[in-house]
N, C-alpha and C positions, 0 to 999 in steps of 0.2 A: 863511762861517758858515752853520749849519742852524739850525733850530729840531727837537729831538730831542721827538714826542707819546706819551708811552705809558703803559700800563694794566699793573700787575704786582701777583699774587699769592702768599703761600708754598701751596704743596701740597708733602703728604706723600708721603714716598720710592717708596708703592704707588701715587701718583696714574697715571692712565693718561691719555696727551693724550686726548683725544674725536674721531669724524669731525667734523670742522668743514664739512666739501662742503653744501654748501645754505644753510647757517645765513646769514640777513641775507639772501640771493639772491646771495651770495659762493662762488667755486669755489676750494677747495682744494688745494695741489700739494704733496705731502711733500718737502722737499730733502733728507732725511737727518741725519746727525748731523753736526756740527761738532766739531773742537777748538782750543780757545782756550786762550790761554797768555797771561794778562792782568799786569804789573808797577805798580803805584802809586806814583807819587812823592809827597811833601809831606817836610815840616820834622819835628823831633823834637817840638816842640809842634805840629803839626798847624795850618799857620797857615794852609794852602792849603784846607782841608775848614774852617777854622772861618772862613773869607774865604767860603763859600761856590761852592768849585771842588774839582775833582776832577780829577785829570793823570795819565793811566796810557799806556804802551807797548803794544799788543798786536798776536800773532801769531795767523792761521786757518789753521789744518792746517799748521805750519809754513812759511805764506809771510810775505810779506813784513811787515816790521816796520810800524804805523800808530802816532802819537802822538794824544792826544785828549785836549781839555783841556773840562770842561765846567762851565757856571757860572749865573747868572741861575735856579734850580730855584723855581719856585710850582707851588701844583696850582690844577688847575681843575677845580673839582667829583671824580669820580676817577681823573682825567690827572694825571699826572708831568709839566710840561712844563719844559724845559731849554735852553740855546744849547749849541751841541759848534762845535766846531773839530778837524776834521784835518787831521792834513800826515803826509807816507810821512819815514822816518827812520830811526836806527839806534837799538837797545836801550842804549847808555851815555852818549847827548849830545841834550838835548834840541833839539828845533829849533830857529832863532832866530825864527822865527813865532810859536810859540808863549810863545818863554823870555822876550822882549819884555812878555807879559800878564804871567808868572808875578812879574817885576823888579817888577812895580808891587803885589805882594802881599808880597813876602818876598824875600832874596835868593840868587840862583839857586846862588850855592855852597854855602848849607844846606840844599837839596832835596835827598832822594836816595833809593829805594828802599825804601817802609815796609810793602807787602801784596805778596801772590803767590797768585795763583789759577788754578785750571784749572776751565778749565767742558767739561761735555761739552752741546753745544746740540741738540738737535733740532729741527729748522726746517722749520714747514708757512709759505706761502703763501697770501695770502688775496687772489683777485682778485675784480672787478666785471665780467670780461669784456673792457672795455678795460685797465685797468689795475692793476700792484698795488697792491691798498688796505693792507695790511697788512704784517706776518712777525708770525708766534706762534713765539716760541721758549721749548721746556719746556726749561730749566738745571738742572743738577747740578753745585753749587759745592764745590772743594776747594779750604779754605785750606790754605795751607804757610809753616812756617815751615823755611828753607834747605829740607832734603830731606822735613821731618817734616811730615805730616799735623797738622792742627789742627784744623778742623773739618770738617764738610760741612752743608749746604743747597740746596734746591732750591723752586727756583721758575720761574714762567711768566711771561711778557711780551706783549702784544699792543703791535707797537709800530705808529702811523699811519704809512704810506709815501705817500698821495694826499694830496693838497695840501686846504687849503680845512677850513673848520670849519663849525658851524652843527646847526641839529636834524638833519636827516639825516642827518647821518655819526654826530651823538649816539646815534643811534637805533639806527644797524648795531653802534655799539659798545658798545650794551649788550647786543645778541641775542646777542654772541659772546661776552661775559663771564658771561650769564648760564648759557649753554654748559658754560662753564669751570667755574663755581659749582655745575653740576649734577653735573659729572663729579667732584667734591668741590675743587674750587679757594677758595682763603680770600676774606675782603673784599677791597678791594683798597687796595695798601699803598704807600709812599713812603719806605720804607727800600731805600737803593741796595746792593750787593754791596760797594762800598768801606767803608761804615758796618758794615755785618755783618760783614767778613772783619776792620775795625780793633779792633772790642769782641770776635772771637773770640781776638784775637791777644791783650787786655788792656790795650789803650788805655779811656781813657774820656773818647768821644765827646761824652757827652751827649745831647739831643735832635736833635742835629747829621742833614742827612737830602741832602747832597751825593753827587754821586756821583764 
C-alpha cells in the first residue's frame, strides 16, 4: 500500500503548462505526453464510490494492464491525500488482492464496468537535485460511453513523489501552485476524474469526492 499526496486544479482547454525550471529551487524534466486508457468498476448503485473507494484497470501507452483500488480520501489543507493499492492484472478479472478489499464492500459479482476514459497526460518532473520530488501532469479527459464521446475535461496535478511532510515541502508546494495559478490554473479541487466522468455519464453522485 502507498499513500497517494496531491494537489489538482481544473484549467481551461487554452491553459498552457508554465516553465516550471527554478520554481521552489526545483529542476524540471518534460517527459512528454502519455496515453491512458482508464476502466472503472463499481456496482449499479455505486456502492464502491459511495463506500468511499474507487477501483479502475489502466493501460499507459498501451502496456501493460495495472488494477488500482483507492480509499481512505481526506484533504489536508489543499492535498488530496489517499491510500492506492496496485497489483499488475488482466482488464476482465479483477485481482484476488484486490477483490479480497472489494468482498468486504459489495459483492464482487455485481461489480463490473461503469466509466471509460482516455486521458492524454503530459508529464514534467519536478526534482531537488537528489531526487524526484514531484510529476505535474496537465490531463485532457475523454469520457466515453462504449464508442461515443461524452464529455471532456481537463485538468493539472502536482502529485508528491518524495517522502516526508512538514513546512518545507508546504512551502515548495505552494511556489509551484502558485505557478500554476498564475499561468491561469483554478483553486485547487478534490473532485477526482471518477466523480466527473460518473455525473458526465448521468449518475448522481452527489457530494461523493472518491476517486
Amino acid at each position: 500500500m502507498a499513500t497517494e499526496r496531491e494537489f489538482k486544479s481544473d484549467v481551461a482547454e487554452t491553459f498552457v503548462l508554465p516553465d516550471l525550471d527554478g520554481v521552489a529551487g526545483l529542476r524540471a524534466s518534460d517527459r512528454g505526453v502519455r496515453r491512458l486508457d482508464a476502466v472503472y468498476w463499481d456496482t449499479d448503485e455505486l456502492r464502491l464510490m459511495h463506500s468511499g473507494f474507487g477501483l479502475r484497470h489502466r493501460t499507459t501507452d498501451g502496456g501493460a494492464v495495472v488494477w488500482t483500488l483507492k480509499g481512505g480520501t481526506h484533504r489536508e489543507g489543499d492535498a488530496v491525500v489517499r491510500d492506492e493499492f496496485e497489483v499488475p492484472g488482466t482488464a476482465d478479472v479483477i485481482p484476488a488482492e484486490l477483490a479480497a478489499r472489494v468482498a468486504a464492500v459489495t459483492a464482487i459479482a455485481d461489480v463490473h464496468p461503469v466509466a471509460h476514459l482516455h486521458t492524454a497526460r503530459h508529464v514534467v518532473d519536478l526534482d531537488d537535485g537528489e531526487r524526484r520530488w514531484a510529476e505535474v501532469a496537465d490531463d485532457t479527459v475523454s469520457v466515453l460511453r462504449g464508442d461515443r464521446l461524452v464529455h471532456t475535461f481537463r485538468e493539472v496535478e502536482v502529485e508528491l513523489t518524495a517522502a516526508g511532510e512538514g513546512t518545507a515541502q508546504d512551502a515548495r508546494a505552494a511556489q509551484v501552485l502558485a505557478a500554476l495559478r498564475e499561468a491561469g490554473a483554478g483553486q485547487p479541487s478534490s473532485s477526482s476524474k471518477y466523480v466527473r466522468a460518473l455525473r458526465a455519464l448521468g449518475y448522481d453522485v452527489g457530494a461523493a469526492a472518491a476517486d
